[in-house]
C-alpha positions in Angstrom: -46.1 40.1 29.5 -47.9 37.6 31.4 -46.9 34.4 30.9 -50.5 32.9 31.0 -51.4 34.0 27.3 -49.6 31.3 25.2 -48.9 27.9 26.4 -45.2 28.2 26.0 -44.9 32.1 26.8 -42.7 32.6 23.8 -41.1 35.8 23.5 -38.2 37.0 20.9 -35.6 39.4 20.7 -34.0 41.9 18.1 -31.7 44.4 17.4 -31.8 48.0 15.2 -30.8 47.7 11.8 -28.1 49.9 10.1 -29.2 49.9 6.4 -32.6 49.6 4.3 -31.9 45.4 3.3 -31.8 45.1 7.4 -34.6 46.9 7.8 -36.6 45.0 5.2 -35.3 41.7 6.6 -36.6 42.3 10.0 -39.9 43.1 9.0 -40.4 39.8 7.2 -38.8 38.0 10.3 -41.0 40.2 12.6 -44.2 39.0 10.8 -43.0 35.4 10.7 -42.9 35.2 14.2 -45.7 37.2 14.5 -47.8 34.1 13.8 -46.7 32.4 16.7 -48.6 35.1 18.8 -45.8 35.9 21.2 -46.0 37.6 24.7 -43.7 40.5 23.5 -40.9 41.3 21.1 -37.7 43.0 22.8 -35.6 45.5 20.7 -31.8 46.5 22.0 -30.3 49.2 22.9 -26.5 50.1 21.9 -24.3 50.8 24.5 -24.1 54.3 25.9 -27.6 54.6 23.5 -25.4 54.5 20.6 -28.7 53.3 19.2 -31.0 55.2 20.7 -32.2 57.0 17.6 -32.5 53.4 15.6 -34.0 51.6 18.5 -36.7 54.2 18.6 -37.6 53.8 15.0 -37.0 50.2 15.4 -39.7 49.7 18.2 -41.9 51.9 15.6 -41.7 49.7 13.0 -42.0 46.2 15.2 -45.1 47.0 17.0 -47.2 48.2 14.1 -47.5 44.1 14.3 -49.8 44.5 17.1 -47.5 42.4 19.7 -46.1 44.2 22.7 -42.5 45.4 22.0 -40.3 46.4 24.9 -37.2 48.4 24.3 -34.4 48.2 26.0 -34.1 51.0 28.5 -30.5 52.3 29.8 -29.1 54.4 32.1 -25.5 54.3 31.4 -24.2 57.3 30.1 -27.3 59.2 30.7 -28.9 62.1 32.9 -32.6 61.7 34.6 -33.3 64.2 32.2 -33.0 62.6 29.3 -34.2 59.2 30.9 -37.7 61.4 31.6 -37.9 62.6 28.0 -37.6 59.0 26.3 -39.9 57.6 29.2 -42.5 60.2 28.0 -41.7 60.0 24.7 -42.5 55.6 24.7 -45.5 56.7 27.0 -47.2 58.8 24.2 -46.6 56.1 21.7 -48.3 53.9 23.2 -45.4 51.6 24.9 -45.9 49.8 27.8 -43.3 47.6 28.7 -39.3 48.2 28.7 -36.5 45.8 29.5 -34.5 48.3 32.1 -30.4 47.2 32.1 -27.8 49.0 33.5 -25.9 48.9 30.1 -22.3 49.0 29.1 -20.0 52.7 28.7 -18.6 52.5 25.2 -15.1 53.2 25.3 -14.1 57.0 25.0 -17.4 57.8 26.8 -17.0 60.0 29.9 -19.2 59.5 32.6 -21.7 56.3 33.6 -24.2 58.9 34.3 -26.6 60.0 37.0 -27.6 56.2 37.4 -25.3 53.8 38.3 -27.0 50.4 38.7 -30.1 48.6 37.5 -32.2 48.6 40.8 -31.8 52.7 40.7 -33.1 52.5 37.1 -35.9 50.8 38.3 -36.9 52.6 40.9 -36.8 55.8 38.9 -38.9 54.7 36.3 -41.9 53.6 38.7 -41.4 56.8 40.3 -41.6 58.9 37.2 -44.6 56.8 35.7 -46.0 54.7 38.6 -47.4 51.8 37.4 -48.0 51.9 33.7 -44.5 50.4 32.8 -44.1 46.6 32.6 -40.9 46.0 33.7 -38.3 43.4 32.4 -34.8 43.3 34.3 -31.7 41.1 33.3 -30.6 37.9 34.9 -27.5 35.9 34.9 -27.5 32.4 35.9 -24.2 32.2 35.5 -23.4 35.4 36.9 -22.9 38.3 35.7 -19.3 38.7 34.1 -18.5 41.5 36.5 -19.8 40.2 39.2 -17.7 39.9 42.1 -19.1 36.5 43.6 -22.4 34.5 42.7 -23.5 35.4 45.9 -23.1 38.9 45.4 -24.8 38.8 42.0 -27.5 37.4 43.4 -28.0 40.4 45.9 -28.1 42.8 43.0 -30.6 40.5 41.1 -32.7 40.6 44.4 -32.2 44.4 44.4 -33.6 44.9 41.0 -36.7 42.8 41.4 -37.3 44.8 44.8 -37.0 48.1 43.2 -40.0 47.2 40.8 -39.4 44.8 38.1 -42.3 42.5 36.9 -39.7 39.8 35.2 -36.7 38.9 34.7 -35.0 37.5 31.1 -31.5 35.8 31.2 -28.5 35.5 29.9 -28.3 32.6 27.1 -26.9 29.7 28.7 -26.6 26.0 27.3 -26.8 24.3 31.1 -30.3 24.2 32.1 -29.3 23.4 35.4 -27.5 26.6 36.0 -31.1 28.0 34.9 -32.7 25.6 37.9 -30.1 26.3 40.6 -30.3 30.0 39.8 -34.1 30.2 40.4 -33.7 27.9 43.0 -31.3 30.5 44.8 -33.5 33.3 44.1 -36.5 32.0 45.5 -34.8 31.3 48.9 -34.5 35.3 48.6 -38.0 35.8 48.7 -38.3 36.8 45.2 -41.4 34.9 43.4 -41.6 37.0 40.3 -41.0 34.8 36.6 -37.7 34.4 35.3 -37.6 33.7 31.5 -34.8 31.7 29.9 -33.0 33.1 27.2 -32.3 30.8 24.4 -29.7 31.6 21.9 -30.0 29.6 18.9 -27.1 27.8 17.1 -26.2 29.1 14.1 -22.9 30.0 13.8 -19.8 28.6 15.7 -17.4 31.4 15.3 -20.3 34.4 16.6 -21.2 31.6 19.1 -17.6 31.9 20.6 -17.6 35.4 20.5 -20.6 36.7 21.8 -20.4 33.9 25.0 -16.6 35.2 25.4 -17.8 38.7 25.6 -20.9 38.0 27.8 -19.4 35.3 30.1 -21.7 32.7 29.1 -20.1 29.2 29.1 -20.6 26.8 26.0 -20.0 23.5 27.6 -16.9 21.7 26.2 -18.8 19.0 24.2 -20.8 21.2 22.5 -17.8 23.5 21.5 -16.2 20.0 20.3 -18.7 19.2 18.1 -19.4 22.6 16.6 -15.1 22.7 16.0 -15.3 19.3 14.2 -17.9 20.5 11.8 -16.0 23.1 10.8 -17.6 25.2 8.0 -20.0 22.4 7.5 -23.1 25.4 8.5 -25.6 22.4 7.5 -23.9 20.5 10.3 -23.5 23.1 12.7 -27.1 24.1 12.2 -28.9 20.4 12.2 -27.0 20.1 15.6 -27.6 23.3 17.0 -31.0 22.6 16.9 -31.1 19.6 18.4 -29.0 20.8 21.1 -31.5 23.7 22.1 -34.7 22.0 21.1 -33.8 19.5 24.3 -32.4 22.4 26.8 -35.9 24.3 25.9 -37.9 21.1 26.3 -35.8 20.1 29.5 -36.5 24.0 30.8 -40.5 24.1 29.9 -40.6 20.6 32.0 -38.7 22.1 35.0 -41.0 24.4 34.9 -39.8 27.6 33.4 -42.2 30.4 32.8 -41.3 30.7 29.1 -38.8 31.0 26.6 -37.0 34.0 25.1 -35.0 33.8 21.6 -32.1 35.9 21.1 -33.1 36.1 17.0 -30.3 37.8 15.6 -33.2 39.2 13.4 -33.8 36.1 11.9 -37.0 33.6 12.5 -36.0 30.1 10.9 -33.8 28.8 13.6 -36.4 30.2 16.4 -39.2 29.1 14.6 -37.2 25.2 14.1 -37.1 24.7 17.8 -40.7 26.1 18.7 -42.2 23.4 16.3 -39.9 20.6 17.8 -41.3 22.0 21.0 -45.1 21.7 19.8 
């Protein structure tokens, strides 16, 4: 995952199908942005690994494109045992790089598992494979919803990179200087490692609204505004969406962030839109 490959560092995200037209549709948006030559796809992970059997399958499939894909890699709910078996597991298929999150107990679940936090994910993992793992941790320049204080959050970030971590990915967010101020902070920590932006494409106002709700990411007021007075007008919504990320990821890439990551929703077009405005 180095971010010296491709001028833009350009990396994309997706998540495990549930039926045959999903997994179809991904492939074709996997091999669309496979022409852009990206760093490394990212799959998810369900919480509690409510995935864990499609995610596998799912990583399968998305690096028989020949681009490095990282799974997500959780502890929650979990025992080091089972943590060793899928870390040996990836190994012998030839993965190299996971993004390592703490992860979210689904509701009913019992217990958060032998691993509590990130940073002792991390550490686990380089001391059950040393070195061959790149690592990817999460970041929130927002803060993490849960978080106690900013300043607290950014002890735990600190924590995670410490432990191991090659990289850190975001949170979307929609103020780029939130980004700024959050790397800014970081660095006066000692911590020199790249932080990638996430960039969640504009699509849809309603998912919008829910996903940021649920994550704690805030939509500034005018853009929710303007996405409420199109409406249903998805033509609208879209055509300004675009715009509206196109100029956060040029204003990032000039600040000099070390990349960009899309949160695809397994789709390509609206990724794919603001990369070309980009080049």
């Amino acid at each position: 995952m180095s971010t010296q490959e491709h001028p833009l560092g350009i990396s994309f995200e997706f998540f495990p199908p549930n039926t045959d037209v999903g997994r179809e549709k991904l492939m074709h948006t996997r091999d669309a942005l496979s022409e852009r030559k990206p760093h490394f796809f990212s799959v998810t992970y369900g919480a509690g690994g409510s995935t864990q059997a499609r995610t596998i399958n799912t990583v399968k499939q998305i690096s028989e494109s020949g681009i490095t894909t990282a799974p997500h890699f959780s502890c929650v709910g979990s025992d080091k045992g089972e943590l060793r078996e899928l870390l040996s597991m990836y190994r012998e298929r030839g993965v190299d790089s996971l993004v390592a999150l703490r992860g979210d107990l689904p509701s009913g679940m019992g217990g958060m598992g032998e691993l509590r936090y990130a940073n002792e994910l991390v550490e686990f993992i380089r001391a059950e494979t040393g070195d061959h793992f790149e690592i990817a941790v999460a970041a929130y320049p927002e803060s993490h919803p849960q978080a106690p204080s900013f300043d607290k959050d950014l002890e735990n970030f600190a924590r995670k990179m410490r432990a191991g971590a090659n990289l850190a990915i975001t949170q979307y967010f929609f103020n780029a200087d939130a980004y700024f101020n959050f790397v800014d902070r970081v660095r006066g920590l000692g911590i020199e490692a790249p932080i990638v932006p996430g960039i969640m494409p504009i699509t849809n106002y309603t998912k919008l609204a829910r996903f940021s709700d649920a994550c704690g990411a805030d939509i500034p007021r005018w853009i929710r505004k303007q996405l409420e007075a199109y409406g249903d007008d998805k033509e609208s919504i879209e055509a300004f969406g675009e715009e509206v990320i196109s100029r956060l990821c040029q204003r990032l890439l000039e600040g000099g962030a070390p990349g960009l990551h899309f949160y695809t929703l397994n789709q390509a077009a609206p990724s794919l839109r603001v990369i070309d405005n980009l080049s």
